[in-house]
TIRO-841473 format. One record per residue: x, y, z of N, C-alpha, C, CB in turn. Coordinates in steps of 0.05 Angstrom, whole numbers, plus 5000, padded with zeros to 4 digits. Glycine has a CB too. Layout:
   n.x   n.y   n.z  ca.x  ca.y  ca.z   c.x   c.y   c.z  cb.x  cb.y  cb.z
     X     Y     Z     X     Y     Z     X     Y     Z     X     Y     Z
...
END
This chain:
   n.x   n.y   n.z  ca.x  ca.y  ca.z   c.x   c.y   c.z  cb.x  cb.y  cb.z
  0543  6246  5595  0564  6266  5592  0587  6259  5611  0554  6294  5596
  0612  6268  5602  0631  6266  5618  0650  6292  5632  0644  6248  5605
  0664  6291  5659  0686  6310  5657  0700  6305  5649  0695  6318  5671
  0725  6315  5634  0749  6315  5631  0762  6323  5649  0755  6324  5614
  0791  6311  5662  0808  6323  5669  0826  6323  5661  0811  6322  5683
  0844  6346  5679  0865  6372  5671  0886  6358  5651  0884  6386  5702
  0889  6324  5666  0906  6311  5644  0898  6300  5611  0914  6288  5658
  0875  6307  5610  0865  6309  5589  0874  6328  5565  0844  6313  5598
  0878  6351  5582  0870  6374  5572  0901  6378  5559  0856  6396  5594
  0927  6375  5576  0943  6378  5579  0953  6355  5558  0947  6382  5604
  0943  6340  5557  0954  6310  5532  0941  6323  5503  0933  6268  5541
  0921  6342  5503  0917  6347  5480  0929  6376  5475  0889  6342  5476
  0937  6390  5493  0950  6415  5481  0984  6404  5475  0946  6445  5507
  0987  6383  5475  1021  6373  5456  1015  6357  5443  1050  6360  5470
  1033  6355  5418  1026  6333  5402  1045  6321  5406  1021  6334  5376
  1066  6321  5433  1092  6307  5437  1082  6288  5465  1120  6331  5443
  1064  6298  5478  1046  6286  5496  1045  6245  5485  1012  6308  5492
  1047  6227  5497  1045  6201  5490  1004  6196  5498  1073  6180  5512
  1002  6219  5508  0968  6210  5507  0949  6225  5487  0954  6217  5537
  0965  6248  5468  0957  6265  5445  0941  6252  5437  0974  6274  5426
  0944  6241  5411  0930  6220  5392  0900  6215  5409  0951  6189  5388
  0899  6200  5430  0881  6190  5454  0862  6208  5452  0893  6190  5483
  0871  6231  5477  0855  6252  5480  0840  6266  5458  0869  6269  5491
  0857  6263  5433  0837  6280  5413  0811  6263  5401  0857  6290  5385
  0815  6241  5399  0803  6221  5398  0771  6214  5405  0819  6210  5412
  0785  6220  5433  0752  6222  5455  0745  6248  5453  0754  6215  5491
  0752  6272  5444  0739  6294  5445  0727  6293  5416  0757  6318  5454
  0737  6284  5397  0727  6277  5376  0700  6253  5375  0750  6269  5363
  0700  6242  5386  0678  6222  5390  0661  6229  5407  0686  6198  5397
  0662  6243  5430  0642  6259  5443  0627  6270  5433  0649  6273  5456
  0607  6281  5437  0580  6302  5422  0591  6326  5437  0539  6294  5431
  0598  6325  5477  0603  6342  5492  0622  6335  5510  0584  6349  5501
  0623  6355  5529  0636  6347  5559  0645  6367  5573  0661  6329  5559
  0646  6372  5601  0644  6385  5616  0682  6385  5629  0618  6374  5631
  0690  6406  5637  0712  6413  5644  0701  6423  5677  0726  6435  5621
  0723  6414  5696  0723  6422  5721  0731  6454  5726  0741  6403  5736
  0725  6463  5738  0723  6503  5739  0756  6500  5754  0685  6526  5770
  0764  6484  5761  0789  6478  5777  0805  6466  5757  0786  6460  5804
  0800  6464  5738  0826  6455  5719  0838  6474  5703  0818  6433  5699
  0833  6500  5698  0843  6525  5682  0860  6539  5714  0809  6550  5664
  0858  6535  5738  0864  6538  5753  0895  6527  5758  0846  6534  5765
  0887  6501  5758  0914  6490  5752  0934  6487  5735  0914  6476  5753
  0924  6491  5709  0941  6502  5693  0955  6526  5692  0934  6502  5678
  0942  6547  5706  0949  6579  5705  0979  6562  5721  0923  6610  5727
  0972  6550  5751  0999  6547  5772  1021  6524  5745  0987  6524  5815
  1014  6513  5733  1034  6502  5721  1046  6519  5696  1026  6476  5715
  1032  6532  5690  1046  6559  5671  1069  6574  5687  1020  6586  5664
  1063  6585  5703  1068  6608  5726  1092  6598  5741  1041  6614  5748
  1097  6570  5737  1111  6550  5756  1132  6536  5732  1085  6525  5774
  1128  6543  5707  1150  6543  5689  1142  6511  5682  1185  6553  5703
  1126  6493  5697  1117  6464  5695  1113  6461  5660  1086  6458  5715
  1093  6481  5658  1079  6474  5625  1098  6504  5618  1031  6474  5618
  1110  6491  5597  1122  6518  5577  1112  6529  5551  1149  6512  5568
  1092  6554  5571  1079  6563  5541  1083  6589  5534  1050  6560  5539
  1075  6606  5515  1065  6631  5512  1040  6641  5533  1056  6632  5483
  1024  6642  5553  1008  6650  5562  0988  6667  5543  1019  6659  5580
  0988  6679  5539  0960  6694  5521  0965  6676  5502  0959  6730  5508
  0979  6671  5475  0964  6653  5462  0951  6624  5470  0978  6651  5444
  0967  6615  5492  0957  6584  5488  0931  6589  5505  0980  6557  5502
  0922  6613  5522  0903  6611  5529  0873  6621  5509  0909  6621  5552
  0880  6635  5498  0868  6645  5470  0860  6612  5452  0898  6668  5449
  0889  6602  5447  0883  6569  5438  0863  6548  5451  0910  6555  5441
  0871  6552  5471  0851  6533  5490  0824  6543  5490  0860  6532  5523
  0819  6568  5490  0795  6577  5491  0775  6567  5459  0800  6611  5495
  0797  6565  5441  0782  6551  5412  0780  6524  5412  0798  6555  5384
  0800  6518  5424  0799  6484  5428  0775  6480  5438  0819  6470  5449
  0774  6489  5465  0744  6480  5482  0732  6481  5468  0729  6492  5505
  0714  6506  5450  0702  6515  5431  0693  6481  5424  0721  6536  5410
  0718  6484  5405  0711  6460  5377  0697  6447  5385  0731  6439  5363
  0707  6441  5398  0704  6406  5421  0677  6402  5439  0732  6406  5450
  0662  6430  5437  0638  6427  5458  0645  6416  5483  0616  6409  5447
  0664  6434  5497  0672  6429  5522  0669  6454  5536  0699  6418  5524
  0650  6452  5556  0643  6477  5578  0652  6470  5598  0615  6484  5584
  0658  6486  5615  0675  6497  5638  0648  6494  5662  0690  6534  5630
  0651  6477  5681  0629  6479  5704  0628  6502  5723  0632  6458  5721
  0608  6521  5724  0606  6538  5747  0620  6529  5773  0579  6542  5752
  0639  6546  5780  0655  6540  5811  0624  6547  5829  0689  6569  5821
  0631  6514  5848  0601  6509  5866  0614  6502  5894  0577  6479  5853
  0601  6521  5924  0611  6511  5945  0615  6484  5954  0600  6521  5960
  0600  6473  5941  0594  6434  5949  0622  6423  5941  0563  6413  5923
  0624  6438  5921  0651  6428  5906  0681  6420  5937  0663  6465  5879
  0681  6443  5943  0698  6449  5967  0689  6425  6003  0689  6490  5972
  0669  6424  5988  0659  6410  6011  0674  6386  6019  0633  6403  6008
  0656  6384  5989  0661  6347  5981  0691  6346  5979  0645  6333  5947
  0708  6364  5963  0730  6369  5965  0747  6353  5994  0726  6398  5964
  0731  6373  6009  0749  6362  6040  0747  6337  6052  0743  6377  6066
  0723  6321  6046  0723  6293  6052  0732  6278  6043  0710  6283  6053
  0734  6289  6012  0760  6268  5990  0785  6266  5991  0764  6275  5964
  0784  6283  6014  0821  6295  6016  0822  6269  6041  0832  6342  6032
  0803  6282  6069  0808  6264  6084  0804  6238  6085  0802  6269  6098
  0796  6232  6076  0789  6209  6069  0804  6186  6048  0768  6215  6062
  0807  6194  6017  0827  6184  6005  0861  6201  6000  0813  6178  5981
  0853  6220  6014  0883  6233  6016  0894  6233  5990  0904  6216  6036
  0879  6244  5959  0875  6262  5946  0901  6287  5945  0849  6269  5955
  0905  6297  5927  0912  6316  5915  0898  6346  5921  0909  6307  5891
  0893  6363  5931  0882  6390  5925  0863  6390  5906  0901  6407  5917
  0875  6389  5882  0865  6392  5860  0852  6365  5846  0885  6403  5845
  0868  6343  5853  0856  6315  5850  0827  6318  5861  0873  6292  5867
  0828  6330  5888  0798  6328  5904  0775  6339  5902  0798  6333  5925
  0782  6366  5876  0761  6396  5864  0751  6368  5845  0780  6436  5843
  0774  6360  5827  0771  6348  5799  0740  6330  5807  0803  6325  5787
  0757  6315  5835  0736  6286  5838  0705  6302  5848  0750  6257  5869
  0714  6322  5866  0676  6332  5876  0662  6349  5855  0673  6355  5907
  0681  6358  5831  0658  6380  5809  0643  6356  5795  0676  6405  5779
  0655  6323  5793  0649  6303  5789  0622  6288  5800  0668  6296  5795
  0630  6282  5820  0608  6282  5846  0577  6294  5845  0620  6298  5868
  0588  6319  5845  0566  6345  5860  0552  6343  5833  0582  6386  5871
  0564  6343  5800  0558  6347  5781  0537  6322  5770  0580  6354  5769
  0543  6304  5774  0535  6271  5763  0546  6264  5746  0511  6263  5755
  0569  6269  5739  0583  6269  5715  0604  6246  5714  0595  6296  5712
  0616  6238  5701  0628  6211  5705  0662  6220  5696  0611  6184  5681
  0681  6225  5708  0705  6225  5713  0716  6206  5697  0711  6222  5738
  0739  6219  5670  0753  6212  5659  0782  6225  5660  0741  6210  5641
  0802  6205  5673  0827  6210  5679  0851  6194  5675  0825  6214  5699
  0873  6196  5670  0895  6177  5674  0904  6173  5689  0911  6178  5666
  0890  6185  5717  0897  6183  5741  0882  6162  5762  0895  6208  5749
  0898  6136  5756  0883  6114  5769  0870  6113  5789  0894  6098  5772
  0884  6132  5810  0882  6135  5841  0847  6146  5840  0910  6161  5858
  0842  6153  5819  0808  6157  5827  0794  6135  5826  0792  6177  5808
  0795  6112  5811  0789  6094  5818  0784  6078  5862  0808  6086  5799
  0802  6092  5872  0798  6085  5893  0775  6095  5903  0817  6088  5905
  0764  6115  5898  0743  6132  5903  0704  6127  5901  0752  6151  5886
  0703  6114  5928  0683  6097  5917  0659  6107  5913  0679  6076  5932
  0651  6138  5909  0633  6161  5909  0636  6168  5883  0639  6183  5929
  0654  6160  5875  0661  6173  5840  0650  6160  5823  0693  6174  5828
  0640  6166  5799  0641  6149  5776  0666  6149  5761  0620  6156  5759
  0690  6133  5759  0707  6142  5740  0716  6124  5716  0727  6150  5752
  0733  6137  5692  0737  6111  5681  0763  6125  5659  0704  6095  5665
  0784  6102  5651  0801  6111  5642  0799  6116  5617  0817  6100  5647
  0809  6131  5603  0806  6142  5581  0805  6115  5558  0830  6165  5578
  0825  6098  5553  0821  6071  5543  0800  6052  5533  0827  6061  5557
  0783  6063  5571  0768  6044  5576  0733  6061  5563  0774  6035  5613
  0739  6087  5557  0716  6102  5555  0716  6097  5522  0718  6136  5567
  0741  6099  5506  0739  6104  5481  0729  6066  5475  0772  6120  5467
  0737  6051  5484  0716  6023  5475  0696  6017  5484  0723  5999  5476
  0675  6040  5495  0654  6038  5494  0634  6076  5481  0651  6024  5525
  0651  6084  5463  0652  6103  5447  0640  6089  5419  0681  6115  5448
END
């Protein structure tokens, strides 16, 4: 199984997105996959922050069917998360949210799929780019 992240999520809610097509792709070829409890989080601040321009109740109503379809569950928020969190920060000097994404990853055993190369530096992670997941799909 894999996580998805937020950029995942965010490439498949536009179809103007240049990673659309992609993302639907691998959620389509998946059986499942797991969503970080910190990625609906971050979207709320990029709603709220005028970043992502949406309707709020519907697109979250939408997203809630999307996951659905897609057999994508949402990971219980876990203290370890925060932990590991802080060593990812200090250590690869990470994102906030880059560092929830990489430890619900971690803590979970789950293998990190992102467009965000910089997890690759992360030598605790399993990660792999979306590209690189769908040719071995």
């Amino acid at each position: 199984m894999v996580l998805i992240e937020t950029d995942i999520i965010l490439a498949l809610s536009s179809r103007k997105d240049r990673h659309h097509s992609e993302a639907k792709e691998i959620l389509e070829r998946l059986s499942h996959a797991v969503l970080s409890p910190y990625t609906l989080a971050e979207i709320d601040l990029l709603v709220s922050s005028g970043t992502l321009k949406v309707k709020p109740v519907p697109y979250y109503n939408s997203l809630y069917r999307v996951l659905s379809y897609y057999k994508v569950t949402v990971l219980p928020p876990d203290p370890r998360h925060f932990s590991t969190a802080w060593e990812l920060r200090e250590k690869y000097n990470l994102t906030f949210f880059d560092s929830l994404h990489a430890a619900s990853a971690i803590v979970s055993g789950e293998v990190l799929v992102s467009y965000d190369k910089s997890y690759s530096n992360v030598e605790e992670l399993d990660y792999i780019h979306p590209r690189d997941l769908l040719t071995k799909l």
